[in-house]
N, C-alpha and C positions, 0 to 999 in steps of 0.2 A: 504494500500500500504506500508504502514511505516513497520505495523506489519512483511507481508509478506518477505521484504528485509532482517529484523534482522532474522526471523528463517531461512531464506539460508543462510546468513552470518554464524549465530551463527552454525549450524549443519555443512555447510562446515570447519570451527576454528577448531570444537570438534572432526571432524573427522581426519584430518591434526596433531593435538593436542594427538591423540592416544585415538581416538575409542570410545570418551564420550557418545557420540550419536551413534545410529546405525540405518539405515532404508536400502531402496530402495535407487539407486538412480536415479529413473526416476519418482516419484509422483513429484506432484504439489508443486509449492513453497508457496503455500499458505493454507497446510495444518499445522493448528497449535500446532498439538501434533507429537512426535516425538519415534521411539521406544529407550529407555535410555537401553545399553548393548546390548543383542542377540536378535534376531528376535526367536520366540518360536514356531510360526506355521506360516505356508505356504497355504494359501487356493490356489487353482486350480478350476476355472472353465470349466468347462468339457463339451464336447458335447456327448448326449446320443445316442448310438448306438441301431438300433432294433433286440431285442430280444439278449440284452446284460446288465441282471441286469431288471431293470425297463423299461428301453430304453429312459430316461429320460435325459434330460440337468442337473444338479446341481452342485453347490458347495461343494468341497471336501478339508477338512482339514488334513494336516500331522503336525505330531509333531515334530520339530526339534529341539527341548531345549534338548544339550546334558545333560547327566545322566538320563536323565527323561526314565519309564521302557516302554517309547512309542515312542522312538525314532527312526524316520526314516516308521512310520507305520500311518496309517489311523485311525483319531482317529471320526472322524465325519463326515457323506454327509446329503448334503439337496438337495431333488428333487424341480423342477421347476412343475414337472408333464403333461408336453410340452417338444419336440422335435423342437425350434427351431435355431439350431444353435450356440449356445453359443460359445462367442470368445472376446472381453476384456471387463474388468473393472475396476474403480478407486472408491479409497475414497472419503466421503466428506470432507471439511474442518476442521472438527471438529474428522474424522477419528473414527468415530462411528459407517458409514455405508458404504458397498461397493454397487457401484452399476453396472449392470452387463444387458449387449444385448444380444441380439439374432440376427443374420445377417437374417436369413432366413421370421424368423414374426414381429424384428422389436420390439420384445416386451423388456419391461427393469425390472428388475428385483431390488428388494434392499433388500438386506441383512443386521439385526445386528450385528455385528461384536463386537460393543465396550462392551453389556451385560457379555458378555462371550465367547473370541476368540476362547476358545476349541468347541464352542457350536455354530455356527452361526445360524441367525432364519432368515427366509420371511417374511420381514415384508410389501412389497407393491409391488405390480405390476402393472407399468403405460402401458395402451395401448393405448393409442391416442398420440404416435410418431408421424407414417405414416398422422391422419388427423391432429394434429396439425403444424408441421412442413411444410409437404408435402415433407419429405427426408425419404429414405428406407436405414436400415442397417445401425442402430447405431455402432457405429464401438467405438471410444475414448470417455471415461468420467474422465473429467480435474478437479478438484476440484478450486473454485473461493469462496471468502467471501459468504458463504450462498446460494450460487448456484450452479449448475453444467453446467460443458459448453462442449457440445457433438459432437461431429464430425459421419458426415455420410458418406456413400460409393456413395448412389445411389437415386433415385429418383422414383416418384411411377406414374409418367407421360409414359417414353418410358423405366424405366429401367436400362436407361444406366447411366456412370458415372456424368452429369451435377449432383453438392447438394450441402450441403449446412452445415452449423452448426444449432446447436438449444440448448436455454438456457432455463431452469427447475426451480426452488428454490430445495429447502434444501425439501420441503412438496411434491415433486414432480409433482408441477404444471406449465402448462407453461408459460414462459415470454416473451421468441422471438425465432426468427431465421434471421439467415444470409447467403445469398446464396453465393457461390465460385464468384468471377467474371470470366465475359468470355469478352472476346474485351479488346483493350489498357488499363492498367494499368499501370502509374509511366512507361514508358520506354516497357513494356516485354505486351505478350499475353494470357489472360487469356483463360486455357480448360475447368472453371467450376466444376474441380474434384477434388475429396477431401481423406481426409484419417488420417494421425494423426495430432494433433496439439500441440504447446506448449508455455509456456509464457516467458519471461523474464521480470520479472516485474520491476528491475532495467533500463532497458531498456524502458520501456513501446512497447514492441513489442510481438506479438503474430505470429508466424510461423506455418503454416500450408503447407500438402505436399499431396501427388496424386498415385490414385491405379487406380481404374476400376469400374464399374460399377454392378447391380445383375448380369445383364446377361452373363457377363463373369466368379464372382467369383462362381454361382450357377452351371456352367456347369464342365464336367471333367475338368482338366487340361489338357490331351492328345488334347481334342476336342480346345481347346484355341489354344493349340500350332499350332495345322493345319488347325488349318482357318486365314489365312493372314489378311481377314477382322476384325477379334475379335482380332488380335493382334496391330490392327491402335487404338483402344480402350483402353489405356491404358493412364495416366495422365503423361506430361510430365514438370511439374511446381510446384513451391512453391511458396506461396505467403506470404510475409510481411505485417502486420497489424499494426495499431494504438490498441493497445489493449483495452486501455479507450474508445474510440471513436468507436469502433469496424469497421474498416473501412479500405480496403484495398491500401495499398498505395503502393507496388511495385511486380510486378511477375516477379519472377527470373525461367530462363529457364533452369531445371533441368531435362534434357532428360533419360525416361526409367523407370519409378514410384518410383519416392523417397519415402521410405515407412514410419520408426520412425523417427525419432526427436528427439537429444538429447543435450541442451544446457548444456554448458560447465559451471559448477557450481562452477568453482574458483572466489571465489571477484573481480570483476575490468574485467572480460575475456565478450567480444565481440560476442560470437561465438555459431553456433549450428552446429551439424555435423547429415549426414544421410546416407545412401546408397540406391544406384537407382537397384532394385529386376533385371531387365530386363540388364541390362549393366555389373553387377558386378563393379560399380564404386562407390570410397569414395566421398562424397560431402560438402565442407566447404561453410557455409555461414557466412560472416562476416560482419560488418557495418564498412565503409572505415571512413576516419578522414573528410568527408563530409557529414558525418551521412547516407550517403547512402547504402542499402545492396547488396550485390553482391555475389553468387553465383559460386563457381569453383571446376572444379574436382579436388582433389589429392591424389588418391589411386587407386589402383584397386585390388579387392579381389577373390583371385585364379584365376582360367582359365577361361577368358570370355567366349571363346570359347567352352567352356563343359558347359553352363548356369549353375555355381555352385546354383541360386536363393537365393543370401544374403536376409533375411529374417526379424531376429530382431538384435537389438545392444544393447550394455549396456555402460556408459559411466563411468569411475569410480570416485569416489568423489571429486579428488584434478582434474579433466579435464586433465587428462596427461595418459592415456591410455583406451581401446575400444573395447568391445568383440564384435565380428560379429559370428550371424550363418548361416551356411546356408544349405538350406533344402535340395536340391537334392543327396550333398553330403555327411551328417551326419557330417561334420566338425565342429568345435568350433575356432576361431581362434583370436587372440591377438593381438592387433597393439599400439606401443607405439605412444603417441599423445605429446612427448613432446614439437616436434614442431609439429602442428595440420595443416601447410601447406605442411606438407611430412610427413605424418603418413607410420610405419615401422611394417610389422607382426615379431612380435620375436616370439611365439612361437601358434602351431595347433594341435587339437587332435580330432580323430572321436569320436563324442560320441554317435553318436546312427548310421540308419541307414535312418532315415529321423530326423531334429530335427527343430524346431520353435525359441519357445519363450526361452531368457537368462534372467536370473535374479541375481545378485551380492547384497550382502552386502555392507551396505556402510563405510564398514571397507576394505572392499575387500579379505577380508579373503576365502567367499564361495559363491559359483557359484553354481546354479539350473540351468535346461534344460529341457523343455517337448518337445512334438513331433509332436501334430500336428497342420497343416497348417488353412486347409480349409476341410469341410466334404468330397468336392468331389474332391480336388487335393492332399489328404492322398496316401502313394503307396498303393496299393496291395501287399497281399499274404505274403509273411516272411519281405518282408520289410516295413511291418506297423504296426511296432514296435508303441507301445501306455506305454508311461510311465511319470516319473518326474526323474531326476538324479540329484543327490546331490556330490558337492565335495567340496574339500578343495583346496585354492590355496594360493602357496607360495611364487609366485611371480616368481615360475620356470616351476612348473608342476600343473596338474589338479588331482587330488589324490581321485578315488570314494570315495563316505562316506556312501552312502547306494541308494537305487532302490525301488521305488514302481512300479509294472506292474499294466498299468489300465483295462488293457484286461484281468490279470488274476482275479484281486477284482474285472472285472466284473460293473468297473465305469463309461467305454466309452473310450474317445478319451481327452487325456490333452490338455491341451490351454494357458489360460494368468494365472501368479501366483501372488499373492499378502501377502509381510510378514505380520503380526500382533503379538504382545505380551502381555500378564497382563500388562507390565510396562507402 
């Protein structure tokens, strides 16, 4: 615990300090290595398309160490050699290994990364999620001291969104699980669903939020929209943990599927902020001067009314500004967080024509964007666009820096990205 504190401390200093440190700023605070300067690749997990390539799920490396004569290009993939889904992954503690799901089979993947970042390897495949657990659709892997702490979508009973977390080691073996609650907690109502989660270990709190279940994310998205019934199916809560104790202690009623999580990683700050996919609304959660947390809206992002589908966020390293995407509309958009109780968009730019996942340096210098969502709520036809996009920001404009198309390398469908370096 001790450990953990000084490296968010220390990397939020270094970054405030001028850029000592460089990483992500949404991994775990309790991974204990750090990238020292530029992040040098970008791995992307990718979902395989059929009769696109291999038609395989895998991890795909880009080079992004400027001067380097593979900048901006594909320098290595590794198939899974399965088709199930691939969509996010984290380090482990030690930041030697990513590990990586499958929504569809559920299977998890682990990647060496720390051998050789230009070169990642397969080094394990667990499949006894589903019988161990008893939760479908690993969705979040958190990095914790020597284990991995997992967040599910769904369940392998009726399907739908009731699940649960499940905790691993470091060996990939299992050690528990924890189901969402449903009924009174601390004040609010539990729905049982789940979706990211994150620590504050300063805090001793753990924050988890709420999507939907297989049945809904496995169907089109058209078919979701027009069934009134599959649309009552969606998560409309976060719930507050005792992180230590792992033990739910209050559900805050956050209407409309609060999806990431991003605690505000200034020293001494209280706070995690999210957006609810279905409302187009910002969500502060704070812990009031009676240690209590409490949940409130303040923001809203573009036109509710056009379901812009805020997606992922990115939160930047001092907690004083927040990139939203959002997919229906191919927008990228900026909101200063300086007061994080009236968050402001200064500035928007379409960057694709569907986009997903954001990912920022924790310099803030450069912003990635891939594109897609879910296998089966991707557009069609010219608007499913499949790439990763790299820019430069200056704190005024987003400025391309280069494009890989995965449809034309023929890689699949982009997803969740995660930096790595030699350093």
């Amino acid at each position: 615990m001790k450990r953990s504190k000084h490296v968010l401390a220390l990397a939020a200093v270094g970054a405030l300090a001028g850029g000592v440190l460089a990483d992500e700023t949404c991994n775990s605070p309790y991974m204990s290595k750090l990238i020292k300067g530029q992040e040098e690749f970008v791995h992307v997990w990718t979902l395989g398309v059929e009769g696109l390539g291999d038609g395989s799920d895998k991890l795909v490396t880009i080079d992004v160490k400027p001067g380097s004569k593979n900048y901006g290009r594909v320098v290595h993939s590794v198939s899974v050699d399965a088709r199930g889904e691939a969509h996010h992954m984290g380090f482990t503690d030690d930041r030697r290994y990513l590990w990586a799901g499958g929504l569809a089979d559920s299977r998890i993947y682990v990647f060496d990364v720390g051998t050789d970042p230009a070169s990642p390897r397969l080094v394990r495949t667990i499949g006894d999620f589903v019988e161990r657990s008893g939760y479908v659709g690993p969705h979040t892997f958190y990095a914790m001291p020597g284990r991995m702490l997992i967040g599910a979508l769904s369940n392998r009973t009726d399907k739908g969104g009731a699940t649960g977390m499940a905790v691993y080691n470091n060996k990939g073996e299992f050690v528990a699980s924890y189901r969402m609650p449903k009924g009174e907690v601390g004040g609010g109502v539990g729905d049982g669903y789940g979706y990211d989660l994150a620590i504050n270990p300063a805090r001793n709190a753990l924050l988890t939020s709420s999507f939907t279940g297989i049945d809904n994310y496995r169907r089109s998205l058209g078919e979701v929209v027009g069934d009134p019934a599959a649309m009552k199916r969606f998560g409309n809560t976060m719930v507050l943990w005792d992180h230590k104790a792992m033990k739910p202690l209050q559900v805050l009623s956050v209407p409309g599927a609060p999806l990431e999580i991003r605690w505000s990683l200034r020293p001494g700050d209280n706070w995690a902020i999210t957006a609810a996919a279905l409302t187009s609304k910002l969500w502060l959660v704070k812990q009031g001067a009676d240690g209590r947390w409490q949940a409130r809206e303040v923001g809203t992002i573009g036109d509710p009314a056009k379901i812009p589908l805020p997606v992922d966020i990115s939160i930047t390293a001092d907690g004083r500004g927040l990139w939203v995407n959002t997919f229906m509309d191919g927008m990228t958009r900026y909101f200063d967080l300086s007061n994080p109780e009236q968050p402001k968009q200064t500035y928007a730019r379409q960057t694709g024509r569907q986009v997903n996942m954001i990912s920022q340096s924790w310099d803030g210098k450069r912003v990635y964007v891939t594109s897609s969502l879910l296998e089966r709520w991707d557009k069609a036809g010219e608007d499913n666009e499949q790439f990763l996009r790299a820019f430069h920001w200056d704190g005024r404009e987003l400025k391309p820096a280069f494009e890989v198309d995965f449809t034309k390398e023929k890689l699949g469908r982009a997803h969740h990205m995660k930096f790595s370096a030699r350093s």
